[in-house]
N, C-alpha and C positions, 0 to 999 in steps of 0.2 A: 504494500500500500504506500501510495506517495500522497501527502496533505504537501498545498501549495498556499501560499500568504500573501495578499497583499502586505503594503509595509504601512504607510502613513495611514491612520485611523482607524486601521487592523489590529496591529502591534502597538503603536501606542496612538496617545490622546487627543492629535493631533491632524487635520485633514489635508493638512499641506507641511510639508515640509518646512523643518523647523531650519532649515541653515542658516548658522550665528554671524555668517559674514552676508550675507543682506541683513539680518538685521542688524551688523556694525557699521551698515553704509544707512542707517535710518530708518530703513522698512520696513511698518507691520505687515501683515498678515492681507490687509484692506488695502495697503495703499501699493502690494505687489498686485493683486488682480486688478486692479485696476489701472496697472497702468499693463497691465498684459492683455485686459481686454481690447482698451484703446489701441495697441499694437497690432489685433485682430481686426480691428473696425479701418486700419489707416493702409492695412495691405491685407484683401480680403480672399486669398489663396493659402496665407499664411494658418496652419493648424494651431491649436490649441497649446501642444507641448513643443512646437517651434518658436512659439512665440514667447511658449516661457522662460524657454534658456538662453532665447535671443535676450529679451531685457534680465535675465541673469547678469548674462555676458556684461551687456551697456551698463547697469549699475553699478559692477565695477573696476570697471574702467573710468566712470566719472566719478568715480570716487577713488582714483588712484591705486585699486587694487588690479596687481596680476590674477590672470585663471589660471594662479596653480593649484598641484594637487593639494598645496597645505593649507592654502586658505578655501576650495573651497570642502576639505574636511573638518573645517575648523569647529570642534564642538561636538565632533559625531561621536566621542566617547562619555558623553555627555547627557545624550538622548535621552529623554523619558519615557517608559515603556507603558502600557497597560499591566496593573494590580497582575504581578503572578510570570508574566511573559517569561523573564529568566527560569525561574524555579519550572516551569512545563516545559520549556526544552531542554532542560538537564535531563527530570523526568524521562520522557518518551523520546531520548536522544535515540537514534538508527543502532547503535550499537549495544542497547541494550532491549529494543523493541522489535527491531526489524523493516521500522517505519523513516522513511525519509521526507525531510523536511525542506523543502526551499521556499525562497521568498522570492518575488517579481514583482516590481515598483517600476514606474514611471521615474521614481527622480533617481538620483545619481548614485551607481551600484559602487564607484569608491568611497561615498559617505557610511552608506549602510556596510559594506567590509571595514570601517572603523572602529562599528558600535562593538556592546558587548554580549549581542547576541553571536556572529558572526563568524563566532569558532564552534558552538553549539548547533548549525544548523548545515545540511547539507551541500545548500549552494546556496548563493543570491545571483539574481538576473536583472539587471537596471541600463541605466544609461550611459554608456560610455562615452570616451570623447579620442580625437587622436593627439598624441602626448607628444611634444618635443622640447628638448632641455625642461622637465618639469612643468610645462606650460602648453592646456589644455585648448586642442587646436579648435575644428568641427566637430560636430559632433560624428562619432562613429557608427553607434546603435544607437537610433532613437525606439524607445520603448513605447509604443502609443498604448492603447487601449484594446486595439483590434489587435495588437501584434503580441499581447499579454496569451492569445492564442495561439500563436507558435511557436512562445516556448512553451507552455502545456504540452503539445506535441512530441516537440523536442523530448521532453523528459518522459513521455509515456515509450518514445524510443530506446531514451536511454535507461527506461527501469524494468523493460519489456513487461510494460504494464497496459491493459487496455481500460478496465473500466474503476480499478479499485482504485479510486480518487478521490479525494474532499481537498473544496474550496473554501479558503478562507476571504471572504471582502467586506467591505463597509457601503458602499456607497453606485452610485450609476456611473462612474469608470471601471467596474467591475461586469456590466451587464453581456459584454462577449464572452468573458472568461466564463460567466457564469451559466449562460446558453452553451458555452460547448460541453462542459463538463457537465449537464444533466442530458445535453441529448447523446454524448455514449456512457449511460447511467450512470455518471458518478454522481457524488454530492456536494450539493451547497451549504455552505453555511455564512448567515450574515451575521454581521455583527454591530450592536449598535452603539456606536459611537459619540452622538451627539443630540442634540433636541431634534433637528430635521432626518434622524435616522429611520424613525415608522412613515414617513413620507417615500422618501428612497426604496423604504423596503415595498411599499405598497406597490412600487411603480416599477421596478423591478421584478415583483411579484404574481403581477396580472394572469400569467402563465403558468404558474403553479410551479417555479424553477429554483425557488429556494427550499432547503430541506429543514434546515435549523434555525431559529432566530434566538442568538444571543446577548445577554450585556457584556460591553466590554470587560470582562473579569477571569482570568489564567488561572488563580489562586486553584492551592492544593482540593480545596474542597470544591473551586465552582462546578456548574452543569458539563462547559465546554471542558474539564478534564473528566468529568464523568462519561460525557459522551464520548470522547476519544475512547477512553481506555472501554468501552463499550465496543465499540470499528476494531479494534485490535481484534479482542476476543471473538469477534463474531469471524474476523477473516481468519479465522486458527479452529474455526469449528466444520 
C-alpha cells in the first residue's frame, strides 16, 4: 500500500506556503495572492503556479535577494506541522509497516526536503528549478494540479501497485488527484483544515469521490491513525 500527501494544509496549518523569505521581503499571506492574481489578470495565458513563482522570483529581486537554495529554504526546519504529523510517520514508517509514504506539493520540493519530516517519509515530489552556482534558474518541474496525476502514476509504477492507494488532500487543488485515485478504486481522504474546508469538501464531493473526512489531527489516538492502522490490517487479511 502506498498513502500519498498533499503538503501545505494537509500536513500542516497552513494553505499556502509559509516561506520566511517572502515574508522577510514584507508579504503576508493576502498581499502574495494578490499581487499573483493581478499577475494572472495582466498576462492572461499565464497559469496559476507560473504566476506564483514568477512574482516569487520578482519579490526578490526587489528586495535585493538572490534565488538561492539558502534563502529560499530559509525557515523550512522551522515548519509547523498539524497536532501529531511527526509522531504518525515514525509510527507507520515503511520499515516497520510495509506502507510507503510520499508527499507531492505544488510548492518547492527543496523546502519540504529541509523540514523535519523528510527523513521519515519515502519520497517528496514538488517543484524544482535548474540550479547554477547555487542560484535557482527556471523552473524545471513545474508541479500543477493536473500533473499531481502523474506522479501518482509514477509511483503506482514504481510500487507495482494498482489500486491499494489513499489520498491524503485538503482542498480543490487536490480535485485531479482525487478523481484518479477513486476511479482505479483507491481512497480518498480529506482533510479539514480550515473554516472554508466543508465548502471544498462539498464541492469536491458532489460525486461521491471522497472516502474519509477528517480534522486536521495525527495524534497517537486521532480517527486518521485509527483509520490507517485499520488499511494496514485489512490489506494483510
Amino acid at each position: 500500500m502506498i498513502i500519498i500527501y498533499d503538503f501545505d494544509g494537509t500536513l500542516t496549518p497552513y494553505s499556502l506556503p509559509q516561506y520566511e523569505i517572502i515574508q522577510k521581503c514584507g508579504y503576508t499571506d493576502e498581499m502574495l495572492m494578490k499581487r499573483i492574481y493581478e499577475e494572472m489578470q495582466k498576462e492572461s495565458t499565464i497559469g496559476l503556479y507560473n504566476a506564483f513563482y514568477k512574482c516569487y522570483r520578482d519579490i526578490l529581486t526587489e528586495n535585493g535577494f538572490e534565488m538561492s537554495r539558502d534563502n529560499v529554504c530559509l525557515g523550512a526546519n522551522r515548519v509547523k506541522f498539524n497536532n501529531g504529523v511527526t509522531e504518525y510517520f515514525k509510527k507507520f514508517q515503511s520499515s516497520k509497516t510495509g506502507v510507503k509514504h510520499y508527499i507531492v506539493t505544488s510548492g518547492i520540493k527543496y523546502y519540504v526536503d529541509e523540514t523535519e519530516i523528510s527523513g521519515i517519509v519515502d519520497g517528496i515530489y514538488g517543484v524544482t528549478f535548474i540550479e547554477r552556482d547555487n542560484i535557482l534558474q527556471n523552473i524545471d518541474v513545474l508541479l500543477t494540479d493536473e500533473k499531481k496525476v502523474d506522479i501518482i502514476k509514477k509511483l503506482q509504477n514504481k510500487n507495482n501497485e494498482t489500486n491499494q492507494i489513499i489520498y491524503f488532500g485538503d482542498g480543490l487543488t487536490d480535485k485531479f488527484a482525487f478523481e484518479y485515485v477513486h476511479n482505479i478504486g483507491g481512497k480518498n481522504v480529506f482533510i479539514a483544515s480550515n473554516k472554508k474546508s466543508m465548502d471544498n469538501f462539498q464541492k469536491l464531493n458532489v460525486n461521491g469521490i471522497i472516502d474519509e473526512y477528517f480534522e486536521a489531527d495525527f495524534g497517537i489516538d486521532s480517527k486518521i491513525n485509527e483509520y490507517i492502522q485499520s488499511q494496514i490490517l485489512a490489506e494483510k487479511m
